[in-house]
C-alpha positions in Angstrom: 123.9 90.9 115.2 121.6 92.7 117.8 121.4 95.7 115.3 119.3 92.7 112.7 116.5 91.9 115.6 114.1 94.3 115.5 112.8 96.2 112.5 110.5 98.7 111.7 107.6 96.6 110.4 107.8 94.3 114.0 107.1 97.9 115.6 104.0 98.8 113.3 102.5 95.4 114.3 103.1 95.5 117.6 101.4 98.9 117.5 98.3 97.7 115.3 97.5 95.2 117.8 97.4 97.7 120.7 95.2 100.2 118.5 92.6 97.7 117.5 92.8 95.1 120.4 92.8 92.0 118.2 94.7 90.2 115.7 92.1 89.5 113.3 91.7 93.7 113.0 95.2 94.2 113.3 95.7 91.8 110.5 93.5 93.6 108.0 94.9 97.3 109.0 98.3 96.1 107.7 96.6 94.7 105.1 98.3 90.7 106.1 97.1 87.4 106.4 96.1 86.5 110.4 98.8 83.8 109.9 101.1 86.1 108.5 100.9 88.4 111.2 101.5 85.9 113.9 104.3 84.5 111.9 105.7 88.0 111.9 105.0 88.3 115.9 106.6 84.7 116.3 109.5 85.5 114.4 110.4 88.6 116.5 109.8 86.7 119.2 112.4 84.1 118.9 114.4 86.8 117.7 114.1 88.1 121.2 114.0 85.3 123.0 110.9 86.3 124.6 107.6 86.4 124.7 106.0 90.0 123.8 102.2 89.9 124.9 100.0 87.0 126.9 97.6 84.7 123.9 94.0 84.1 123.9 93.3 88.0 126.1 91.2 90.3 124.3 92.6 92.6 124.3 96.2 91.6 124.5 98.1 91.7 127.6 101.6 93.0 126.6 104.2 91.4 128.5 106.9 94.2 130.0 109.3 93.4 126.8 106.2 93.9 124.7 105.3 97.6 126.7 108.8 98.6 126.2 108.6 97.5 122.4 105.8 99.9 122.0 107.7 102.9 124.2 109.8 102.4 121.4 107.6 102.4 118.3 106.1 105.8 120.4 109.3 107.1 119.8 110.5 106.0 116.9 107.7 105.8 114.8 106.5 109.8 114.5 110.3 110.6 113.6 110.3 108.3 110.4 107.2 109.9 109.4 108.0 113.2 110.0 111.5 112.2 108.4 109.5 111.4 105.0 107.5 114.6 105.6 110.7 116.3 104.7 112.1 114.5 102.3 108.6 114.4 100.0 109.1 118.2 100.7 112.2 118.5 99.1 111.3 116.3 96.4 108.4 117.7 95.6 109.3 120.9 95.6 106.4 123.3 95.7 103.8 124.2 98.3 101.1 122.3 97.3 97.1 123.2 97.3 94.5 120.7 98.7 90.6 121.7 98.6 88.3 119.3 100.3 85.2 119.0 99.8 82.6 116.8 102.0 80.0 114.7 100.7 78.8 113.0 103.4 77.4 115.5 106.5 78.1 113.1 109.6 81.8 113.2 108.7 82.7 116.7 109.7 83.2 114.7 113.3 86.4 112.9 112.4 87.6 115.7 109.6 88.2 118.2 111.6 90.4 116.5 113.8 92.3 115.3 111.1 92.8 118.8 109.1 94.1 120.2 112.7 96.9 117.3 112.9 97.4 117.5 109.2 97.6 121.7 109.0 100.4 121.6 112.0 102.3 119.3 109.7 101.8 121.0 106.2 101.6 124.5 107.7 102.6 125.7 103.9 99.9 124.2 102.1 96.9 125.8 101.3 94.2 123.6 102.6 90.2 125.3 101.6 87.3 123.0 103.2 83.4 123.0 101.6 80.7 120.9 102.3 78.9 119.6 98.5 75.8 119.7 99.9 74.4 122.2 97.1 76.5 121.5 94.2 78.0 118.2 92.7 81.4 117.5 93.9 82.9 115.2 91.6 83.2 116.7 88.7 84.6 119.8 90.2 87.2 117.5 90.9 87.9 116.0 86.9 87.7 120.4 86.1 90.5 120.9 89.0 88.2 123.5 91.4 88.6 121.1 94.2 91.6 118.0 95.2 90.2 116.1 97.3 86.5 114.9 98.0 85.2 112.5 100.5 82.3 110.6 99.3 80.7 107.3 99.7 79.2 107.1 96.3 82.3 107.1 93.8 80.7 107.5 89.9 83.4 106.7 87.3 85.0 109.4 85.9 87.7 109.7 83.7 91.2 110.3 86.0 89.7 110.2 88.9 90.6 107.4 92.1 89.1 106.3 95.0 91.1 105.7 98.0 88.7 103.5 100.7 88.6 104.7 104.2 86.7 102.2 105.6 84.0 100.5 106.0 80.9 101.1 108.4 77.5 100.0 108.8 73.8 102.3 108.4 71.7 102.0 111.4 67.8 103.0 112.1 67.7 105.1 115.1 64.8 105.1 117.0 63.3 106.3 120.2 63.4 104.0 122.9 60.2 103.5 123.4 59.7 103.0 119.3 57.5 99.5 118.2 61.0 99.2 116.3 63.0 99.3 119.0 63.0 95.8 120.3 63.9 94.3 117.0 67.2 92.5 115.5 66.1 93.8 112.5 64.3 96.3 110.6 62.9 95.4 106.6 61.7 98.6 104.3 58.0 98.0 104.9 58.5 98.9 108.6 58.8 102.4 107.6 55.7 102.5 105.8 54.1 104.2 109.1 57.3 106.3 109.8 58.4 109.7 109.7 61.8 109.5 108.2 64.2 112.3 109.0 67.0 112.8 106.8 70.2 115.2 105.4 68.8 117.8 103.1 70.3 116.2 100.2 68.8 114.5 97.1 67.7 110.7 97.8 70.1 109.0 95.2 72.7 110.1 97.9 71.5 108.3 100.7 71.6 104.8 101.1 68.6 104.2 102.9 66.8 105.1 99.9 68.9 103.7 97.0 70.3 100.4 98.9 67.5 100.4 101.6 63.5 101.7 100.4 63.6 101.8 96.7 64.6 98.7 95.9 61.9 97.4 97.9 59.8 100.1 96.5 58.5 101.3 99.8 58.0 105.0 100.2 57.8 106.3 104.5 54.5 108.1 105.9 56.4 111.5 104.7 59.8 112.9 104.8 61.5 115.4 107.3 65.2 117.2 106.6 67.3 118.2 109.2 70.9 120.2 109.1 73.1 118.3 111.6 73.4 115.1 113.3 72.4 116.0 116.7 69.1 118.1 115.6 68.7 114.5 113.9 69.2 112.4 117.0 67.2 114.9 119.6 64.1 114.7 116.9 64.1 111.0 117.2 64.7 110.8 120.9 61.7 112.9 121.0 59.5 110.4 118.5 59.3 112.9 115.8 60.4 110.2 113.3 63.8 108.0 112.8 66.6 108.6 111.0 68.9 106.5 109.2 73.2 107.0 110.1 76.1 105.7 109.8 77.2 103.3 113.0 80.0 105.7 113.7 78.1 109.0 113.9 75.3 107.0 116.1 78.0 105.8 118.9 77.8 108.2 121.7 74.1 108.7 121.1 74.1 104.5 121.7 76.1 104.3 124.7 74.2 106.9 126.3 70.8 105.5 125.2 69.7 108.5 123.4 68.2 106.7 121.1 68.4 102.7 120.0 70.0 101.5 117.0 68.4 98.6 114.8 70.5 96.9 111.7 68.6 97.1 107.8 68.1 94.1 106.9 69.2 90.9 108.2 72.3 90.9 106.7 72.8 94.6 107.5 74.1 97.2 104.9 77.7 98.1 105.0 78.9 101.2 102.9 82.4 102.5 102.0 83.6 105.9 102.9 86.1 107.1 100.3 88.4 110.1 99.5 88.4 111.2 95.6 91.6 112.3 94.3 92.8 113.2 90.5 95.3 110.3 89.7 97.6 112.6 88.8 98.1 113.9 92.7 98.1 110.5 93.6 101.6 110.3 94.5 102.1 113.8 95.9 103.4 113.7 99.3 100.9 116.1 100.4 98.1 114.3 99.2 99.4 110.6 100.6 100.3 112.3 103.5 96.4 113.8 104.1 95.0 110.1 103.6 97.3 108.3 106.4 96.3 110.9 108.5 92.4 111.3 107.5 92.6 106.5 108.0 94.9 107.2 111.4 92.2 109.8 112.6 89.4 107.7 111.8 90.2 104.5 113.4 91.8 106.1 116.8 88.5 108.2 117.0 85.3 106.2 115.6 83.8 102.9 116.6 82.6 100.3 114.6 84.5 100.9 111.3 86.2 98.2 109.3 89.2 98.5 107.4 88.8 97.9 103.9 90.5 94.5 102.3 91.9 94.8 99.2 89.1 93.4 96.6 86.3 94.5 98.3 
């Protein structure tokens, strides 16, 4: 009966809960119930007649039986996948074309990354990257120019589908020595007085206009544009202004104490990253392929993100 103990989906929760170092996270990446993941765990467990990783650590100590679980799931895991690499090969049959455009200026940190591991895996498709800063990406996607856009303002179109990423939260940054700096908080009028620096894209794309200023209807002192996120940062570090970013793009920049971060809003505002795809290439294993990677790449290499629950 040994062959019965341990199954594929023990390994990928054993390994969820090493990635995100809590059960809570590990929980919503496999898209389970907390209870149904400890059931899972539980069940393994008496399977084995052991215990797999020490309760109430954060994050979890894994017991040597747990370690070597996981040696196991290092193995085993990237041949499965690889395994249904092939096969959606053969099944699909041809090459396969994916052009990607980029919506969202910040995320070139975590893409490129991701097209490196994807490109050594799909070596025969053609993969084309732009960045839709000049020109409207979506419906260049309903037309067929481009197969894939990543965007974090999905518009309904007619046979188009938004996967979700995940989930991350827009920060101020300001200069340390900013009158912001020492708040929980910050509300629109506080930028009344401020120089805000920004992406040199129109305001309906930025959220710290449509979600954050306007519906206040508060306009800042004046408005600066810069190209990357780095020229961004140095400007406010050097109190030229703030700038508003996602959490993700802002982490080094925080833990170095560049600059400070402050939430919007009490409640903070949380946005949703997401990759646009023609439903028709939905199932293509080239294309399902590109979003496990592009979610794998994102959580093992940015802070601060969420998974997305179904429903939200």
């Amino acid at each position: 009966m040994a062959h019965d103990m341990i199954e594929l989906r023990h390994l990928k929760t054993l390994v969820a809960l090493r990635d995100t170092g809590s059960l809570v996270e590990a929980a919503e990446r496999l898209y389970l119930t907390q209870s149904a993941l400890s059931h899972q765990i539980k069940d393994l467990e008496d399977r084995l007649d052991c215990t797999l990783f020490i309760r109430k650590t954060r994050p979890p100590r894994f017991t040597s039986a747990g370690r070597r679980l996981l040696q196991l799931a290092d193995d085993v895991m990237p041949m499965f996948k690889s395994a249904e690499r092939d096969i959606g090969r053969l099944a699909g049959g041809e090459a396969g074309r994916l052009h990607i455009c980029i919506e969202c200026h910040s995320c070139f940190q975590w893409l490129i990354p991701c097209i490196e591991r994807y490109r050594a895996n799909w070596p025969e498709v053609e993969l084309d990257l732009t960045g839709g800063f000049n020109f409207a990406p979506l419906p260049a996607l309903v037309r067929g120019d481009l197969d894939l856009v990543i965007t974090s303002d999905p518009l309904d179109l007619p046979g188009i589908e938004y996967i979700p990423l995940f989930r991350y939260e827009a920060l101020l940054a300001v200069a340390n020595d900013h009158r912001l700096a020492g708040k929980s908080f910050v509300l629109p009028k506080d930028l009344e007085d401020e120089v805000l620096i920004i992406y040199p894209v129109e305001r309906d794309r930025l959220d710290v206009f449509t979600r954050f200023l306007d519906p206040a209807d508060v306009e800042p002192k004046s408005v600066r544009t810069a190209e990357l996120t780095p020229m961004m940062v140095q400007l406010v570090a050097s109190g030229r202004g703030v700038t508003c970013l996602p959490n993700w793009a802002l982490t080094e920049y925080l833990e170095n104490q560049t600059v400070v971060g402050t939430k919007l809003t009490e409640e903070g505002i949380w946005g949703t990253l997401y990759a646009a795809i023609r439903e028709d290439q939905r199932d293509a294993p080239f294309v399902e392929d590109f979003l496990s990677t592009a979610v794998d790449t994102c959580f093992n290499t940015l802070s601060g993100i969420k998974s997305v629950q179904k429903g939200e």
